[in-house]
RODOGU-376334 format. One record per residue: x, z, y of N, C-alpha, C, O in turn; residue in one letter; residue number from 1. Coordinates in steps of 0.02 Angstrom, whole numbers. Last residue first. Layout:
N
ATOM   n.xx   n.zz   n.yy  ca.xx  ca.zz  ca.yy   c.xx   c.zz   c.yy   o.xx   o.zz   o.yy residuo num
ATOM      X      Z      Y      X      Z      Y      X      Z      Y      X      Z      Y       A NUM
...
# end
This chain:
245
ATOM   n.xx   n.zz   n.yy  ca.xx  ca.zz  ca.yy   c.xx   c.zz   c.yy   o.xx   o.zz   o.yy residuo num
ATOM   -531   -460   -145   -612   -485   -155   -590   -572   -170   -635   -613   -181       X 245
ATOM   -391   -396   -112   -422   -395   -184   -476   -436   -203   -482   -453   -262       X 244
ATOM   -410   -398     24   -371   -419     -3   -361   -452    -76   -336   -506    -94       X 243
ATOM   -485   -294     48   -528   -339     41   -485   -411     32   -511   -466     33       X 242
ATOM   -405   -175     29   -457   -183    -32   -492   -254    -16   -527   -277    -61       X 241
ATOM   -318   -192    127   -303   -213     74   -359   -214     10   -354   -245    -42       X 240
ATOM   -405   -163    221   -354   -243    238   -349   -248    145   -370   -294    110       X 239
ATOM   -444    -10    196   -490    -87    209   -456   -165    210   -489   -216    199       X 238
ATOM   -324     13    223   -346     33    151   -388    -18    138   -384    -59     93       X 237
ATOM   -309      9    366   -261    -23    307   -268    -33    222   -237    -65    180       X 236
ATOM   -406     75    405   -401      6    414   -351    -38    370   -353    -96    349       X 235
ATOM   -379    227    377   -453    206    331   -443    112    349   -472     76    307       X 234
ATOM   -262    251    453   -254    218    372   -306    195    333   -303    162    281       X 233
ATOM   -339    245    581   -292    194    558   -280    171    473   -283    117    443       X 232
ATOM   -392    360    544   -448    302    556   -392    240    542   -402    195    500       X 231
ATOM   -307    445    527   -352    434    462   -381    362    494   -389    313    457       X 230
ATOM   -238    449    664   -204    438    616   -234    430    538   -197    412    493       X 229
ATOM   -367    499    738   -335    421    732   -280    408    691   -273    348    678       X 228
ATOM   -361    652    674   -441    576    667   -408    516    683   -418    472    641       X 227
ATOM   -264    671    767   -282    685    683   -325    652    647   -317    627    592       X 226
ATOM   -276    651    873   -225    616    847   -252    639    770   -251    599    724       X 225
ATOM   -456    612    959   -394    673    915   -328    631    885   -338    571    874       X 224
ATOM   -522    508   1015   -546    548    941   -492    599    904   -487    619    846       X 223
ATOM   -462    498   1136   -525    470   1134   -572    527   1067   -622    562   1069       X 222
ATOM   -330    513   1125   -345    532   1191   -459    534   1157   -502    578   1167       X 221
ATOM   -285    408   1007   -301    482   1017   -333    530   1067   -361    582   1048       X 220
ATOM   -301    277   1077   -354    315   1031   -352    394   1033   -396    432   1052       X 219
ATOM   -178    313   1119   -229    284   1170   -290    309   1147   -326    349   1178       X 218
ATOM    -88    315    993    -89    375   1055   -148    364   1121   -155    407   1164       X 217
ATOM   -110    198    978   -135    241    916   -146    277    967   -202    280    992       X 216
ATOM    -77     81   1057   -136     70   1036   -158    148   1012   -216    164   1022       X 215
ATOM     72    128   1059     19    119   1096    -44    110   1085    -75    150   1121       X 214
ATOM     89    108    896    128    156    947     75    162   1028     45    214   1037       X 213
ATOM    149     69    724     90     69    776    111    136    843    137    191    835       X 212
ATOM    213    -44    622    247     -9    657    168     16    733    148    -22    777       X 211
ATOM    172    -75    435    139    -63    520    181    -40    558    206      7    526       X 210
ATOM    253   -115    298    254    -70    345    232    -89    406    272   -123    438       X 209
ATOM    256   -233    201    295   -150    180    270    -96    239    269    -36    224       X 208
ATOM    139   -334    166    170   -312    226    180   -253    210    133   -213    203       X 207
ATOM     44   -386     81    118   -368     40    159   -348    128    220   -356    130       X 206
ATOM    -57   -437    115    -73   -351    121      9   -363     73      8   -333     20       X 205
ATOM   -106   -524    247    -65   -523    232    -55   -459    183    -38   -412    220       X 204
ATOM   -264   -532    272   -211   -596    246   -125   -604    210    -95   -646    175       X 203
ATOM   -274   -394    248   -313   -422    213   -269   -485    208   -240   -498    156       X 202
ATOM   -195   -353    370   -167   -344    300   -201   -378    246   -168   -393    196       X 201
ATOM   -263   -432    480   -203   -445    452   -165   -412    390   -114   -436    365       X 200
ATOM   -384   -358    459   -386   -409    447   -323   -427    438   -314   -444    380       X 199
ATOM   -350   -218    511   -389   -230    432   -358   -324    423   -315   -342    382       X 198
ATOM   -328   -246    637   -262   -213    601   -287   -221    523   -246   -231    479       X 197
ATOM   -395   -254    740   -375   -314    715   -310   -314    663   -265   -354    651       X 196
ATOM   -475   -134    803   -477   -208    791   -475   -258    737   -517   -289    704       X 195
ATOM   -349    -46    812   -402    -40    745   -470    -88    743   -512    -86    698       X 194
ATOM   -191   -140    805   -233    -93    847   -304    -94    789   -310   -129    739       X 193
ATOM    -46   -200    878   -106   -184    827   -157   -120    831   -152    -65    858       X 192
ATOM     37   -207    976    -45   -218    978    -68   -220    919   -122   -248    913       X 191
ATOM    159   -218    875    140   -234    927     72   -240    955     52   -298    951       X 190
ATOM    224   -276    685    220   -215    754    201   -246    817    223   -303    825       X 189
ATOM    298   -266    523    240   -278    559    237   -228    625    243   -167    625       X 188
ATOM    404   -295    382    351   -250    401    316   -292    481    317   -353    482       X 187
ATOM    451   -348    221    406   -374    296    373   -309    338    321   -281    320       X 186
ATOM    575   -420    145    528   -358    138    531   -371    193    578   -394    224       X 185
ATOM    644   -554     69    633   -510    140    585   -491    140    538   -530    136       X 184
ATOM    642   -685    -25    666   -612    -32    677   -556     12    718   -513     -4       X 183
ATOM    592   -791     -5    683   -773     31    690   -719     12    742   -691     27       X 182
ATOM    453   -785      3    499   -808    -31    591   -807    -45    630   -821    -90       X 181
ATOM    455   -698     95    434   -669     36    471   -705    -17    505   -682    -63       X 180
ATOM    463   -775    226    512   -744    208    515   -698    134    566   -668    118       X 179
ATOM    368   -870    186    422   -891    179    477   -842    176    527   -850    141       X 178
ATOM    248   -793    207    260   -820    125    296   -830    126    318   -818     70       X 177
ATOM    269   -758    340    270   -711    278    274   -734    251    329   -717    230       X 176
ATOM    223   -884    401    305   -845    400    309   -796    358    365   -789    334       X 175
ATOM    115   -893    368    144   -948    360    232   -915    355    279   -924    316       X 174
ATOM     39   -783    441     43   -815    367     87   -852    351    104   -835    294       X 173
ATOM     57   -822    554    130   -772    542     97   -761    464    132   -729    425       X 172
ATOM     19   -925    603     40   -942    588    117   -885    548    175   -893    530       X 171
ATOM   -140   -853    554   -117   -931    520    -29   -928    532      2   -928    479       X 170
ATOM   -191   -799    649   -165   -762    598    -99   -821    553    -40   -819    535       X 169
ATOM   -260   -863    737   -226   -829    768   -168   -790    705   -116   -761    720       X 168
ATOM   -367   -926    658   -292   -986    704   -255   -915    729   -198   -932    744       X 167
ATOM   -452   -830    625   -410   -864    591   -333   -910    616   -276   -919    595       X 166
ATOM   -485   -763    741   -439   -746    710   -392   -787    654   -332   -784    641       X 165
ATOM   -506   -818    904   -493   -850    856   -452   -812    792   -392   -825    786       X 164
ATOM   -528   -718    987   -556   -767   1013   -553   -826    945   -595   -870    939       X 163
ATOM   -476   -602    951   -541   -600    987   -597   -675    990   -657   -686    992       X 162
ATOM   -311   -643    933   -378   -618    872   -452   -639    896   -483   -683    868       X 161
ATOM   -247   -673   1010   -291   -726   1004   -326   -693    947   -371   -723    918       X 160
ATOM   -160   -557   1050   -186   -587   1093   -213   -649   1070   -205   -692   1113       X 159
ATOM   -144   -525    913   -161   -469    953   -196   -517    996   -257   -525    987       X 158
ATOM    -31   -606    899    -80   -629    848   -151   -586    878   -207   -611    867       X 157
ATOM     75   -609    993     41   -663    985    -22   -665    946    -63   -711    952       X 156
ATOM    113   -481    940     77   -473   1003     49   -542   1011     -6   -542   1039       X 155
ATOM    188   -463    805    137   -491    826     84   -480    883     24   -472    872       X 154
ATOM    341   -491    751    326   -475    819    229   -500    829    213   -552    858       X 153
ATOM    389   -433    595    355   -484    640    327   -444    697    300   -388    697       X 152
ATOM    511   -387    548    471   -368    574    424   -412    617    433   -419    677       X 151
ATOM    622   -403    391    611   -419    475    529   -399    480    491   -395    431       X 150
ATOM    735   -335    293    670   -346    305    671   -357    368    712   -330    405       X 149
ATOM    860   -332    281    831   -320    222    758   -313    216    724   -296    167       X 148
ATOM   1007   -412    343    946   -370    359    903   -392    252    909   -429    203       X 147
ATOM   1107   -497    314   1109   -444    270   1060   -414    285   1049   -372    242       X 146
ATOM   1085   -648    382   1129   -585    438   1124   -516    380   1143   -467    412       X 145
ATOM   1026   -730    316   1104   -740    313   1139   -670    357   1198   -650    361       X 144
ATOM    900   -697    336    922   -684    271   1020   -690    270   1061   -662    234       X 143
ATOM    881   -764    448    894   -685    448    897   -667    392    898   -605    388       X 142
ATOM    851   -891    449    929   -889    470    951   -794    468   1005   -766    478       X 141
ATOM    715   -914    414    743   -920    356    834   -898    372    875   -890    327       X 140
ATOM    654   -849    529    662   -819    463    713   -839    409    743   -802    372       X 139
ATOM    704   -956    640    714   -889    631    705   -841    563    748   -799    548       X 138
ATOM    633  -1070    554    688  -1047    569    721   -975    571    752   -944    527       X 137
ATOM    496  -1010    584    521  -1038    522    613  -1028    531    645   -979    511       X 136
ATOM    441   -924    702    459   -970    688    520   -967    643    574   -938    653       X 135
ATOM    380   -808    732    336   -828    648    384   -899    673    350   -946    655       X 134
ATOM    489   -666    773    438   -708    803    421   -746    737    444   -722    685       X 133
ATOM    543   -520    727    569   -584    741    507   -626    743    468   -609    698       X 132
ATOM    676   -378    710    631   -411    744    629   -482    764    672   -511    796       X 131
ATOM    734   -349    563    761   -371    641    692   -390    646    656   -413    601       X 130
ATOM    809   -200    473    732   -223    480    751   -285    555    784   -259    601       X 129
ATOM    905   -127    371    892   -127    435    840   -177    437    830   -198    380       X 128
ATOM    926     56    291    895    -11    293    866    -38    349    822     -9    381       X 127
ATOM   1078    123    282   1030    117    327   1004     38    309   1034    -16    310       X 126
ATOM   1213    134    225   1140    141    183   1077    151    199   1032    173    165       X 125
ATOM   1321    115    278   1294    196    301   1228    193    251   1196    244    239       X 124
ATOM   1345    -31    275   1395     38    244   1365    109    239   1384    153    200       X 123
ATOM   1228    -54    335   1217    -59    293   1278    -25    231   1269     -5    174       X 122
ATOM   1293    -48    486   1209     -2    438   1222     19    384   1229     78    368       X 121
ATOM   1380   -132    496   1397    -58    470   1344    -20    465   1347     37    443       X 120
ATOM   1322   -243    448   1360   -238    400   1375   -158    425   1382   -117    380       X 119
ATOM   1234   -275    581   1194   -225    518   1255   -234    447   1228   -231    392       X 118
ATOM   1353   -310    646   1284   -229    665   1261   -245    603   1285   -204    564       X 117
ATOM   1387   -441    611   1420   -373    626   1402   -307    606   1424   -265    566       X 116
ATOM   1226   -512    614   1289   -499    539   1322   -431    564   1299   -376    548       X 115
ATOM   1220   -523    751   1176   -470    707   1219   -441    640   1236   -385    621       X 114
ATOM   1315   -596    792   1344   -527    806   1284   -489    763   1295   -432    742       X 113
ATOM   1289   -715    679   1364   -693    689   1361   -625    720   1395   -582    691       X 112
ATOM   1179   -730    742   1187   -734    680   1242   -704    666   1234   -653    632       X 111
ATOM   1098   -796    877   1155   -690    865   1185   -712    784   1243   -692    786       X 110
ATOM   1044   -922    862   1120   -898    894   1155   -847    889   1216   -840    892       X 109
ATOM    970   -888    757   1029   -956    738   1075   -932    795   1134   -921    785       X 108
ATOM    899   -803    778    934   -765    728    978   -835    704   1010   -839    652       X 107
ATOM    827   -729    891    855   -774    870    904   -770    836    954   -739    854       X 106
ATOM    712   -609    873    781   -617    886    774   -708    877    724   -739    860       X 105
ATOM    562   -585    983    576   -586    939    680   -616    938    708   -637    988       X 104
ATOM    494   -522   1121    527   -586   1094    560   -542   1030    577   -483   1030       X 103
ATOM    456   -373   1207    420   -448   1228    432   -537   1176    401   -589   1184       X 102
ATOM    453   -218   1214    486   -284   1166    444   -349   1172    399   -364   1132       X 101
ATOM    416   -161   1382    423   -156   1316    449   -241   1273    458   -297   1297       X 100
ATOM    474   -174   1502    430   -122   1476    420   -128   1423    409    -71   1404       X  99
ATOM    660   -199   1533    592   -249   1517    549   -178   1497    582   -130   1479       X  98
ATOM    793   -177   1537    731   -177   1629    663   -204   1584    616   -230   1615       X  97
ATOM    883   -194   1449    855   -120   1483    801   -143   1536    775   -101   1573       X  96
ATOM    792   -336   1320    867   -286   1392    859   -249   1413    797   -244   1409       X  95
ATOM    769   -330   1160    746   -306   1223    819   -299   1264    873   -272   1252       X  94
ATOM    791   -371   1022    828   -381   1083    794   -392   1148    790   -444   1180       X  93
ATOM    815   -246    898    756   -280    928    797   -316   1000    836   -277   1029       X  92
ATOM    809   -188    741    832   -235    801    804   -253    816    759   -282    787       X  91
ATOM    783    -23    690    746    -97    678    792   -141    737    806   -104    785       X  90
ATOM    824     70    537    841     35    608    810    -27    612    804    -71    570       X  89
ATOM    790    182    421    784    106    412    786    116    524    758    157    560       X  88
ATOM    806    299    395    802    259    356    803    199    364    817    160    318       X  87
ATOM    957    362    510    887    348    471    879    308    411    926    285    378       X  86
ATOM   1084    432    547   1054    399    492   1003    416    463    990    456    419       X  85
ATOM   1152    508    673   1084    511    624   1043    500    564    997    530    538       X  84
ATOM   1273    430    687   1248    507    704   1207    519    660   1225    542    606       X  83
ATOM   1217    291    694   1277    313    644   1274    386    643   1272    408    586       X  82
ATOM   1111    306    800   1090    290    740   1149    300    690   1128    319    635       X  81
ATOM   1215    327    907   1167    354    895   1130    353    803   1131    398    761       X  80
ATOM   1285    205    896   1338    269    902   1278    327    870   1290    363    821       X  79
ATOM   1212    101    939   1235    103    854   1269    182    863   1269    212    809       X  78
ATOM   1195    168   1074   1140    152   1025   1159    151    955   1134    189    913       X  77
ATOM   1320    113   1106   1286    167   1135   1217    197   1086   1207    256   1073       X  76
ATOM   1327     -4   1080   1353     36   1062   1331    106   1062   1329    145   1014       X  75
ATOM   1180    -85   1072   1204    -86   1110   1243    -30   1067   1211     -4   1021       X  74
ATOM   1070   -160    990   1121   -155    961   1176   -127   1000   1230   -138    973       X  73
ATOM    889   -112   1048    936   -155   1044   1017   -134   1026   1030    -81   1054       X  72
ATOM    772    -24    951    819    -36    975    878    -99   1004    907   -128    958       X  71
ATOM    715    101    812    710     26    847    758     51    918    775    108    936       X  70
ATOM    713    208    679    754    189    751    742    124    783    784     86    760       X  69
ATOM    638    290    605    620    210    617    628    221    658    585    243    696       X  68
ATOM    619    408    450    618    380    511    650    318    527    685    289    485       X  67
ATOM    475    438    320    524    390    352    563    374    429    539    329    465       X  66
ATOM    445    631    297    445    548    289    498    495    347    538    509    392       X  65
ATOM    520    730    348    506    742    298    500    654    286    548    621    268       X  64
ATOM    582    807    511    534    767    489    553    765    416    606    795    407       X  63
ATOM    700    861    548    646    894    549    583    880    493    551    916    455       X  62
ATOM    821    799    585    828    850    539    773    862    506    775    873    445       X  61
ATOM    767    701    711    803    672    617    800    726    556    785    713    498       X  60
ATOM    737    770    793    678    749    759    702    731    701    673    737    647       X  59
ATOM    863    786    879    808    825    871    742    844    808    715    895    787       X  58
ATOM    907    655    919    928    713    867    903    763    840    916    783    784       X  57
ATOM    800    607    982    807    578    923    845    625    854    835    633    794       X  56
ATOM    803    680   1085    749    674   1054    746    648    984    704    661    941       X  55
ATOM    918    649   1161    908    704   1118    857    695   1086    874    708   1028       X  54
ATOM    882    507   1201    919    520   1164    933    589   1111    949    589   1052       X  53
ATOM    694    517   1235    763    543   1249    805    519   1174    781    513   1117       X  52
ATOM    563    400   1257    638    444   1195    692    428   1236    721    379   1259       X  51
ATOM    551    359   1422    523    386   1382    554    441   1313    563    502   1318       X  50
ATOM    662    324   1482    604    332   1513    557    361   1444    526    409   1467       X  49
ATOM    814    306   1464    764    380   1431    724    375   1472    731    417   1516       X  48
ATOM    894    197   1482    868    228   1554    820    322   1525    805    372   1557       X  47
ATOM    928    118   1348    962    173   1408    946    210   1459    983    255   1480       X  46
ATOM    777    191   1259    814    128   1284    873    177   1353    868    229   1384       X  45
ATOM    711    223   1061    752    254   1134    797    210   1170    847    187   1142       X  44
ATOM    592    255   1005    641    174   1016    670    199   1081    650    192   1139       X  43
ATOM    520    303    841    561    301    886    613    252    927    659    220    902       X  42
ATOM    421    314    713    443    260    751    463    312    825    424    351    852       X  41
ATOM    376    366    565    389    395    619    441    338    656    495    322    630       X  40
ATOM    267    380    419    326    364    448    324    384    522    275    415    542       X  39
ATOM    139    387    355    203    416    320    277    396    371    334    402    349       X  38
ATOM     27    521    429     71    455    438    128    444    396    170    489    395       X  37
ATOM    -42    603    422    -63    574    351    -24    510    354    -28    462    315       X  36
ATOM    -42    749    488   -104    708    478   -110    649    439   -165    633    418       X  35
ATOM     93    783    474     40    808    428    -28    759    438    -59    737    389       X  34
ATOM    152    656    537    171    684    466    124    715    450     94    687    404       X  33
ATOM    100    721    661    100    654    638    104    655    560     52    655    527       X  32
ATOM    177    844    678     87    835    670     56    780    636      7    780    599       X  31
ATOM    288    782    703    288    840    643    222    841    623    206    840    564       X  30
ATOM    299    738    805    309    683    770    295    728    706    291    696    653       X  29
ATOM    243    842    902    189    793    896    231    740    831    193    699    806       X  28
ATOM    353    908    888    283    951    847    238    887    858    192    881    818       X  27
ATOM    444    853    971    464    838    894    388    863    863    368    835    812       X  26
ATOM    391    829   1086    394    759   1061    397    777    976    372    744    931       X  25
ATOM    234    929   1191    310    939   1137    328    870   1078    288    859   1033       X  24
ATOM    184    857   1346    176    887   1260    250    866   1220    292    821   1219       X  23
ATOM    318    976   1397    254    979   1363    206    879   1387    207    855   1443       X  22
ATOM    434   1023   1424    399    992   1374    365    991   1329    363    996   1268       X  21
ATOM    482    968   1598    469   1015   1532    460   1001   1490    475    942   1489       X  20
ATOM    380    823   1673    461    845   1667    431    904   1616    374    900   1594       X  19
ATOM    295    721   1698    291    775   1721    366    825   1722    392    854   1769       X  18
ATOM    339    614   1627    316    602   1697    290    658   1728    264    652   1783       X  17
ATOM    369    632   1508    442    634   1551    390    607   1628    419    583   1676       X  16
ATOM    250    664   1430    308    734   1431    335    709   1497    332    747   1545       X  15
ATOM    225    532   1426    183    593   1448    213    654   1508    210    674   1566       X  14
ATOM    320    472   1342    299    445   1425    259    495   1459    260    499   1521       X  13
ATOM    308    554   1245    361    552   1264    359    529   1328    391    558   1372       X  12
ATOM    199    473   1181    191    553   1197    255    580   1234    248    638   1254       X  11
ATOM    251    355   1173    194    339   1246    200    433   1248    203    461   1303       X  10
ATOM    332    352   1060    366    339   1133    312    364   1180    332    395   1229       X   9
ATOM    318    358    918    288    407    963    300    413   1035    286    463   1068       X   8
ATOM    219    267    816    279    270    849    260    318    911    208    318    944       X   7
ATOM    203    273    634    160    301    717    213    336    762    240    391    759       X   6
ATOM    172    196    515    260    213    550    206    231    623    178    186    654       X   5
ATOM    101    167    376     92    179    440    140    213    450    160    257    411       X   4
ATOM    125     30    238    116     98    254    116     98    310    127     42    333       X   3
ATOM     23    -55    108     46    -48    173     50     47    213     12     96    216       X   2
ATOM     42      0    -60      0      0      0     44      0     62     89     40     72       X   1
# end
């Protein structure tokens, strides 16, 4: 079964626009865990507008299920994640000024410096994951960098669900079978949301992992983090039982 990674940056945007800390980042990634998430998404960028760098140290010891460093490859950053060793690092090539991960890698031009970075992950036994858009290419050139799963970027699929799900799904169908074929474990991230989160596992339900972060903490405000962390997995359970029909 597709699993849920409930990324916890936006409770962290909370905390750092007031200063102290409250609400508390590691008891909300600890709550998370009990309410029924099996994973834990963290994406700490140089400026700490949101995950602190401490934050990360903080939370590695604590937690019990999967943690999920995202990130761009900056030293500063691999320095971090070699510290810590999670389970799995995601690449992502965001620059410091952008609000959030907008593109997927290119994985014909980094090929050579992704290779680098995830050969010393992958000494450390960190499974690394790259972020990456549904063009063909790009998948088939991230099997050559040692990653061990990529992440489809689907804010494209988010923004034409409403209006077209099928055409909207179609074409990161199309990139899953290929990287399945290649032997690349898939996980998934960006506006997903309880919309449109059944239906893409239903097309897609061999997806290893949801990365969910905005959308969830938005809900929560609405029905409890404890109730949106069930309502989420009651959508994934639904993707995949109708998967089966």
């Amino acid at each position: 079964m597709t699993k849920l990674s409930v990324n916890i940056n936006k409770i962290a945007t909370i905390r750092n626009a007031r200063g102290g800390n409250i609400p508390n980042v590691l008891h909300a990634a600890l709550d998370c865990e009990e309410f029924g998430a099996q994973g834990i998404t963290v994406h700490p960028r140089p400026d700490e507008r949101h995950i602190r760098y401490q934050d990360v140290y903080d939370i590695r010891p604590k937690i019990t299920t999967e943690f999920n460093i995202e990130g761009y490859p900056s030293e500063e950053f691999m320095k971090l994640v070699l510290d810590v060793i999670p389970h799995q690092v995601t690449l992502v090539p965001d620059p410091p000024h952008v609000l959030t991960s907008n593109a997927g890698w290119d994985t014909i031009k980094n090929k050579s410096f992704l290779k680098d970075v995830i050969a010393r992950f992958n000494a450390e036994g960190i499974r690394t994951s790259i972020f990456v858009d549904t063009n063909l290419a790009n998948i088939e050139n991230a099997l050559d960098t040692g990653a061990k799963r990529l992440e489809l970027y689907t804010e494209p699929y988010a923004a034409q669900f409403d209006d077209n799900a099928e055409k909207a799904i179609s074409p990161f169908l199309k990139a899953a079978i290929r990287a399945k074929e290649l032997g690349l474990e898939l996980n998934a991230g960006h506006d997903l949301n309880l919309d449109n989160l059944s239906y893409f596992i239903e097309k897609i339900p061999f997806i290893s992992e949801v990365s969910i972060g905005h959308a969830l903490i938005s809900d929560a405000l609405y029905f409890g983090l404890a109730n949106t962390i069930q309502m989420y997995l009651a959508k994934i359970q639904v993707g995949q039982e109708n998967a089966l029909k």
